[in-house]
C-alpha positions in Angstrom: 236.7 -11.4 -5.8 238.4 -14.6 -7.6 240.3 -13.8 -10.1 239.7 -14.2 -13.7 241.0 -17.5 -15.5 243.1 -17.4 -18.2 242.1 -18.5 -21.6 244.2 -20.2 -24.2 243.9 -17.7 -27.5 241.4 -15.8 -29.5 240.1 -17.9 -32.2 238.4 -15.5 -35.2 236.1 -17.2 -37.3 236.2 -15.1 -40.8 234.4 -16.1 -44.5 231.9 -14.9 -47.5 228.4 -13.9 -46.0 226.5 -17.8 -45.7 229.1 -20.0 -45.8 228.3 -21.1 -42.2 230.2 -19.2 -40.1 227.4 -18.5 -36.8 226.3 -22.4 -37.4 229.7 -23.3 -36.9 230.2 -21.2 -33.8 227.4 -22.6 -32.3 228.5 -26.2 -33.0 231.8 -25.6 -31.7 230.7 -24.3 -28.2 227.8 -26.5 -27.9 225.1 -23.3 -28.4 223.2 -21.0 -29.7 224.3 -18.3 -29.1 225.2 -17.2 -33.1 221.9 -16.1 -34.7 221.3 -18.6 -37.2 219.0 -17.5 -41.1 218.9 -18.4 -43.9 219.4 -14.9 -45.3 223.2 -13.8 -46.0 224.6 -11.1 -43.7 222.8 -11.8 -39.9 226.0 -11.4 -38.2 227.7 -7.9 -38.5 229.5 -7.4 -35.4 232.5 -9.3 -33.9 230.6 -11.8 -30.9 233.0 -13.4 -28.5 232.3 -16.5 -27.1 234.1 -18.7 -24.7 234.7 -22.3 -26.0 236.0 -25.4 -24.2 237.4 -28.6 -25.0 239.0 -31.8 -23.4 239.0 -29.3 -20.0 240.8 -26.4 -22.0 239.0 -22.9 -22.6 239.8 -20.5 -25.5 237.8 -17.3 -26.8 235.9 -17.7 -30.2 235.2 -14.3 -32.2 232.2 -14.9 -35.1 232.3 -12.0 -37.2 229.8 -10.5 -40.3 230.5 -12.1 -43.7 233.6 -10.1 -45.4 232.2 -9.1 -49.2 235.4 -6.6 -50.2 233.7 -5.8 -53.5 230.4 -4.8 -52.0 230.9 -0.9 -51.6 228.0 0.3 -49.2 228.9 1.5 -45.7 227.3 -1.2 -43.6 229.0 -3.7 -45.5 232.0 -2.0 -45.2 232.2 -1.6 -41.7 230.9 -5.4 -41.5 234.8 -6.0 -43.4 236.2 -3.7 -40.8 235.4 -5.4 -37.9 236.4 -8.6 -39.4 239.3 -7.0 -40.2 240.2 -6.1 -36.6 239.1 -9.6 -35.0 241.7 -11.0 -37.5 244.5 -8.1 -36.0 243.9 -9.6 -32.5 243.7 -13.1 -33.2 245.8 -16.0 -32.6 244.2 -18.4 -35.4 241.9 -17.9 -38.1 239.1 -20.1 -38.9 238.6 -19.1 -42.5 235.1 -20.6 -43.2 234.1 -21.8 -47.0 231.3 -23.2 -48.8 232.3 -26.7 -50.3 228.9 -26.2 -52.7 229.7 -23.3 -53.9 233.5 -23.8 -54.5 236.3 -21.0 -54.5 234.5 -17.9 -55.3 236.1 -14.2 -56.3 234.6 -13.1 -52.9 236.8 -16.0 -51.2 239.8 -14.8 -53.6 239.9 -11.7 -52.1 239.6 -13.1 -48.7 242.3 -15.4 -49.2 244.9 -12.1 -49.9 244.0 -10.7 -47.0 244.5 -13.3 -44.9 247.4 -14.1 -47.0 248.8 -10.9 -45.6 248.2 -10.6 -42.3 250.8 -13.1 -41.7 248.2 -15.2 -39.7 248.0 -18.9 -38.9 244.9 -20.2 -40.7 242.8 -23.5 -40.5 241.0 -23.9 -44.0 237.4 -25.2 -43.4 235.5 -26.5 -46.3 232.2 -26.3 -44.8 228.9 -27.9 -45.3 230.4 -31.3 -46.4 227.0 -32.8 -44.9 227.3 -36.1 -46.6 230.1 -39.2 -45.5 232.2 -39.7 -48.8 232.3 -36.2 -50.0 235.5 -34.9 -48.1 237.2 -35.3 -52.0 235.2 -31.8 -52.6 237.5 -29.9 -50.3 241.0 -30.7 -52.2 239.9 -27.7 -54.5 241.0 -25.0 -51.9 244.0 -25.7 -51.8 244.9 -23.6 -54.4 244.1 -20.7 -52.2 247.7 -21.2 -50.6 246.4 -21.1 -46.7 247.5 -24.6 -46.4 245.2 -28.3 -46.2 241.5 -27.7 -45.9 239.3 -29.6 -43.2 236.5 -30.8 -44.2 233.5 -30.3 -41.5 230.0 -30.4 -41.5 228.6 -27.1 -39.3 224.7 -28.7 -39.3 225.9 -32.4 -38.7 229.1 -31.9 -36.3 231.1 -34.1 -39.2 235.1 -33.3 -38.3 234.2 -30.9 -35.4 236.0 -32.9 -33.0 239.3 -33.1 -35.0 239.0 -29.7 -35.8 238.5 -28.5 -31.9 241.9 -30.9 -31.6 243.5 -29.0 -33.8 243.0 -25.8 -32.4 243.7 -26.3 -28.7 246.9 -27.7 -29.8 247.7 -24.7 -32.0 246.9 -21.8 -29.8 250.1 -20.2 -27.8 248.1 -19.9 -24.5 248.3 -16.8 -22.4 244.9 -15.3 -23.4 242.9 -12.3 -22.8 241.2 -13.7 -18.8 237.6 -14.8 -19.2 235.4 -12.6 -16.8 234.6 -14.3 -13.7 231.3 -15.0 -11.7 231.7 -11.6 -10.2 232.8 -9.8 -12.9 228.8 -7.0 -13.2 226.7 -8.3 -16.2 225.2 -5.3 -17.9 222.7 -5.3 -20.6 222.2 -2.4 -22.9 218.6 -2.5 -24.0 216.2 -0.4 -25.8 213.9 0.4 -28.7 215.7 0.3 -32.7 218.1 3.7 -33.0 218.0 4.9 -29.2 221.8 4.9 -29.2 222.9 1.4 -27.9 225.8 0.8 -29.5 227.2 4.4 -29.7 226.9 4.1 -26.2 229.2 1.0 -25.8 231.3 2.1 -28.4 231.8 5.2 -25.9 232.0 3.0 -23.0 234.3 1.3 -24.4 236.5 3.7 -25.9 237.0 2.3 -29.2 234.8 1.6 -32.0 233.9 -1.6 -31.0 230.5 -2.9 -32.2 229.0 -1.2 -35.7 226.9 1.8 -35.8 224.6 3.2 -38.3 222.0 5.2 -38.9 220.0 2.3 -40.1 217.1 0.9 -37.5 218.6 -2.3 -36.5 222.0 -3.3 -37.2 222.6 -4.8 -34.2 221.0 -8.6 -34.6 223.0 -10.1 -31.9 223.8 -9.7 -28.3 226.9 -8.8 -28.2 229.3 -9.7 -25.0 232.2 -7.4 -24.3 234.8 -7.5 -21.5 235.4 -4.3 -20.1 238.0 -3.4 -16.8 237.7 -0.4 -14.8 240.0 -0.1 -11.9 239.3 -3.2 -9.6 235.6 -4.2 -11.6 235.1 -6.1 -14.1 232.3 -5.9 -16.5 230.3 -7.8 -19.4 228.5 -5.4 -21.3 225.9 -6.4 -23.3 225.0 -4.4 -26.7 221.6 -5.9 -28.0 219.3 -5.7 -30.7 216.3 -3.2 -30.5 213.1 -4.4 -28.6 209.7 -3.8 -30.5 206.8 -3.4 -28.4 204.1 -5.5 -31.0 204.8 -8.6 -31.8 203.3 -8.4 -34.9 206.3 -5.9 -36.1 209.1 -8.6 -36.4 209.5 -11.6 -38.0 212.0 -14.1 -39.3 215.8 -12.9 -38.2 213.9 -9.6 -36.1 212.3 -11.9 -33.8 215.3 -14.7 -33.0 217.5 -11.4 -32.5 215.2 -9.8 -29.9 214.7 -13.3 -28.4 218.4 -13.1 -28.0 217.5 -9.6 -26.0 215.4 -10.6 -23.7 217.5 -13.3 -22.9 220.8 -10.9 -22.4 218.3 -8.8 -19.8 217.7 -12.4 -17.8 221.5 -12.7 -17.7 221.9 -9.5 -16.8 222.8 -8.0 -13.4 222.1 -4.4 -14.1 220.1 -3.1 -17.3 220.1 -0.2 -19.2 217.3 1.3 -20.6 218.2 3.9 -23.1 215.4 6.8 -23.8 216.2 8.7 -26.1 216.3 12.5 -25.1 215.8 14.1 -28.3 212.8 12.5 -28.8 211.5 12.2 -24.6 209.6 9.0 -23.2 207.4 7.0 -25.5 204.8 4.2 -24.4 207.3 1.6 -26.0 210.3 2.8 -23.5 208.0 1.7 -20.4 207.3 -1.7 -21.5 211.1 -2.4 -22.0 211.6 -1.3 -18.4 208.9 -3.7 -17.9 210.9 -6.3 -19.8 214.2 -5.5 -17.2 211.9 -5.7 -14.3 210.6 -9.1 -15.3 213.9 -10.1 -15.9 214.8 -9.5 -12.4 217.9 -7.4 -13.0 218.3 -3.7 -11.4 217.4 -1.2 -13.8 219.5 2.3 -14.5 217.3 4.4 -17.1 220.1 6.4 -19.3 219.0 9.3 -21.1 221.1 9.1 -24.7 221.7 11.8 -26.7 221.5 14.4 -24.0 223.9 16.7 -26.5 220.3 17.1 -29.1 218.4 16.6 -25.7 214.4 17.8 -25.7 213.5 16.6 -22.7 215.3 17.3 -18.8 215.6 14.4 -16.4 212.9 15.8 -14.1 210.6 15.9 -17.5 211.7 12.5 -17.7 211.7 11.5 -13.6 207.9 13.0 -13.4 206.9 10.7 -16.5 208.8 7.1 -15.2 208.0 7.2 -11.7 204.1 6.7 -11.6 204.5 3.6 -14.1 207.8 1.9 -13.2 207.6 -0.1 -9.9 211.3 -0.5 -9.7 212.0 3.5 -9.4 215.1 2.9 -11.6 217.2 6.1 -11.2 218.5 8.2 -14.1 221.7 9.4 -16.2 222.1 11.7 -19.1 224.8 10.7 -21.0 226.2 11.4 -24.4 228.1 9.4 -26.5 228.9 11.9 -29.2 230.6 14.3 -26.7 231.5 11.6 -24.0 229.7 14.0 -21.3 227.9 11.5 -18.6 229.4 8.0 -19.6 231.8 7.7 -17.0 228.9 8.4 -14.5 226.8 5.3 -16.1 229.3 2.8 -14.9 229.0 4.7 -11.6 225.5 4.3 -11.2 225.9 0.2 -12.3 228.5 -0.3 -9.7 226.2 1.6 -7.3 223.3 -0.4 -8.0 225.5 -3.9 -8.4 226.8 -3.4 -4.6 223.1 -3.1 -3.9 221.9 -6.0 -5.9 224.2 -8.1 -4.3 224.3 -6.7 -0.4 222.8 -7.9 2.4 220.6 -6.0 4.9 221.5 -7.1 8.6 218.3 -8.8 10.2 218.8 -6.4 13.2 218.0 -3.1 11.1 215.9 -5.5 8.9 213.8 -6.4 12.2 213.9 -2.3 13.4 212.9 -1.8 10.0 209.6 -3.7 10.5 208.7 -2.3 13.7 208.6 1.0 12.7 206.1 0.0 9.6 203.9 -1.2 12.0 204.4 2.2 14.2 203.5 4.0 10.6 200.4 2.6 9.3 198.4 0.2 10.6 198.3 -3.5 9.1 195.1 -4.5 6.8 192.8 -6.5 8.6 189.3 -9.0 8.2 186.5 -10.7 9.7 188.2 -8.7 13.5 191.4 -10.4 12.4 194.6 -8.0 11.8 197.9 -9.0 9.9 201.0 -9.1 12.2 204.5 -8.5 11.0 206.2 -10.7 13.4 209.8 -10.9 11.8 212.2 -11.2 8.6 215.1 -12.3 7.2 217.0 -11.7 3.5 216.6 -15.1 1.4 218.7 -14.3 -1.2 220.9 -11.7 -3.3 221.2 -11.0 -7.0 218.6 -10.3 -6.7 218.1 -9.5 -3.1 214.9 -11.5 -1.5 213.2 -11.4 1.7 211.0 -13.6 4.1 208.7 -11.4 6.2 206.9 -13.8 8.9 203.5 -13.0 9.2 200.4 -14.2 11.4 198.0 -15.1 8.2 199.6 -14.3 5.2 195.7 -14.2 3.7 195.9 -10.8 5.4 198.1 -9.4 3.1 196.4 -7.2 0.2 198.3 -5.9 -2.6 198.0 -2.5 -2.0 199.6 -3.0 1.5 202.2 -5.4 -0.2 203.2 -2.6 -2.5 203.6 0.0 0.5 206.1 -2.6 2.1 208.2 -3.0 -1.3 208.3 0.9 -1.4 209.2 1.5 2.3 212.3 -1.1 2.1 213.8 0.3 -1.7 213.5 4.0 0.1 214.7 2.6 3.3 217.4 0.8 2.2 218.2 2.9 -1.0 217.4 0.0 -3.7 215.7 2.6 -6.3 215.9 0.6 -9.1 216.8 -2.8 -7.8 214.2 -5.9 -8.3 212.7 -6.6 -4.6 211.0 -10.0 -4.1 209.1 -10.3 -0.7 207.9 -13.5 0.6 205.5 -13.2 3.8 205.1 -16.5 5.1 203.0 -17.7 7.7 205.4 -18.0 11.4 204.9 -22.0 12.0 
């Protein structure tokens, strides 16, 4: 395993809700990876995203807008985690509106950061137009120093500003999580449990949880290091089977989903136990099959549990192709979390292992021993020989006489025969049968 590469700092990007602060993210690393509305609040948790420029690499942190004098509990713990980004940062990006001018809300802001003792870059944001960089003088009276004026939409200053910061930060940064380090996305339908459980995987309360269906808009990366592995772990917004049921910021933030589950190398799927299996569980195992990653169905919950796992085993297996095996875990009481990074190691080593040709090659002989190949017009299909393509995901090239011969229900039994052969329940399986030349 190579070893991780060492980033420069932690850069948090802090402000009022809709100044800018996910458009300036994006900008910055050359994404779009931020959800991006026009409504005020989309980001609530921390997201961490690596950020390079002129060769050098440091870790950006975009965090929910910080309203101190709004009093509910989301918005609260939306403060909170800004609060904690700013604790473990090396700069502060502290993000206003040059339209709106110094507000109370930016007041407040201002004392806090004041206080935390902090270096901070003043950005006066959303100076879209050449000439009006004379708008940003008024924040200096906030005491944080010069402001610099940018344009988050246009890319106006962006450059000076990414100068400014890779000259600031100390180096010696948190390492960035290399190629090998196990990608796992959390994924399942609004108020399963996905973000208890990372909070629990975690340790620490490290993404925001509420009762509320669908706090979590983003997909959320998160290093995590247990023993000699490395993981990404991947907390993403609820998946809604119809179309029709999201809109607007609902529909970029599952987008961001499904594309966490195409990064992914393992997923979970979270049912939740108290309620058992519904339809809408089975076509976001569908989504992780299509995605190609391996698939670990986690039981949340399981201290209010309804349902068993063989209730739950007996329901998934006729309908899930993959066979994904399955953990009970609770991440109220803790009980089963250490076994679900067990499971994703388990099925990472098989995602990414090679089956020898030899017992590949035994393998195929005895299939042909078993049942007999599919066959027309007096013609019969011949396994001749294969080979593994490919891992993560792991793909094979069975040589055939007339791959014509194949039908789907014999190319089904094959899939099934190697995952229970070679133990890859719940690993994708792509088979090629190719006509021997």
């Amino acid at each position: 395993m190579s070893s991780d590469q060492e980033l420069l700092g932690t850069v948090a990007v802090v402000g009022f809700p809709n100044v800018g602060k996910s458009t300036l993210v994006n900008r910055l690393t050359g994404s779009r990876q931020a959800v991006v509305h026009e409504t005020p609040g989309v980001t609530r948790d921390r997201k961490e995203v690596v950020c390079e420029w002129a060769g050098r690499r440091f870790l950006l942190v975009d965090t929910g807008g910080v309203d101190v004098a709004d009093r509910s509990p989301l918005t609260q713990q939306v403060a909170e985690q800004a609060r904690r980004a700013i604790a473990e940062a090396d700069l502060v990006l502290f993000v206003l509106d040059t339209r709106a001018g110094i507000t109370p809300g930016d007041e407040e802001l201002a004392a806090i950061l004041r206080h935390s003792r902090k270096p901070i870059f003043l950005i006066a944001n959303k100076i879209d137009e050449p000439g009006r960089e004379a708008e940003a003088f008024e924040f200096h009276r906030l005491g944080l120093g010069d402001p610099i004026p940018v344009s988050s939409v246009h890319g106006h200053g962006t450059g000076d500003l990414l100068d400014a910061i890779v000259a600031r930060l100390p180096g010696g940064g948190p390492a960035e999580a290399s190629e090998e380090a196990i990608r796992v996305a959390i994924l399942g339908r609004p108020n399963v449990g996905k973000s208890s459980l990372l909070n629990a995987l975690l340790g620490e309360e490290r993404v925001i949880v509420s009762e509320q269906p669908g706090t979590t808009r983003d997909s959320i990366d998160t290093v995590l290091a247990r023993g000699s592995r490395t993981f990404v772990l991947v907390d993403t917004a609820g998946i809604r089977r119809k179309r029709r049921q999201r809109q607007g910021i609902e529909y970029y933030s599952e987008l961001r989903a499904l594309q966490a589950a195409e990064r992914a190398d393992v997923a979970l799927v979270l049912v939740d136990s108290s309620e058992g299996v519904v339809e809408q569980d089975l076509s976001i195992a569908d989504v992780a099959r299509k995605s190609m990653s391996s698939t670990l169905v986690v039981l949340s919950k399981w201290d209010v549990a309804e349902v068993g796992i063989e209730d739950v085993r007996e329901r998934l297996a006729p309908r899930l192709r993959q066979r994904p095996p399955i953990v009970a875990a609770s991440a109220k009481t803790k009980r089963g979390v250490g076994k679900v990074l067990d499971r994703v190691e388990e099925l990472y080593d098989k995602y990414t292992a090679r089956v020898p040709t030899g017992e590949l090659n035994r393998f195929l002989n005895e299939l042909r021993q078993v049942r007999q190949p599919p066959s027309r017009n007096g013609k019969r299909l011949n396994l001749l020989y294969g080979t593994q393509t490919t891992v993560r995901p792991p793909r094979f090239r069975f040589f055939v006489n007339d791959p014509g011969l194949i039908t789907r229900d014999y190319g089904y039994w094959v899939e099934n025969q190697l995952r229970e052969r070679f133990e890859l329940e719940g690993v994708p399986v792509a088979i090629d049968f190719v006509r021997k030349t």
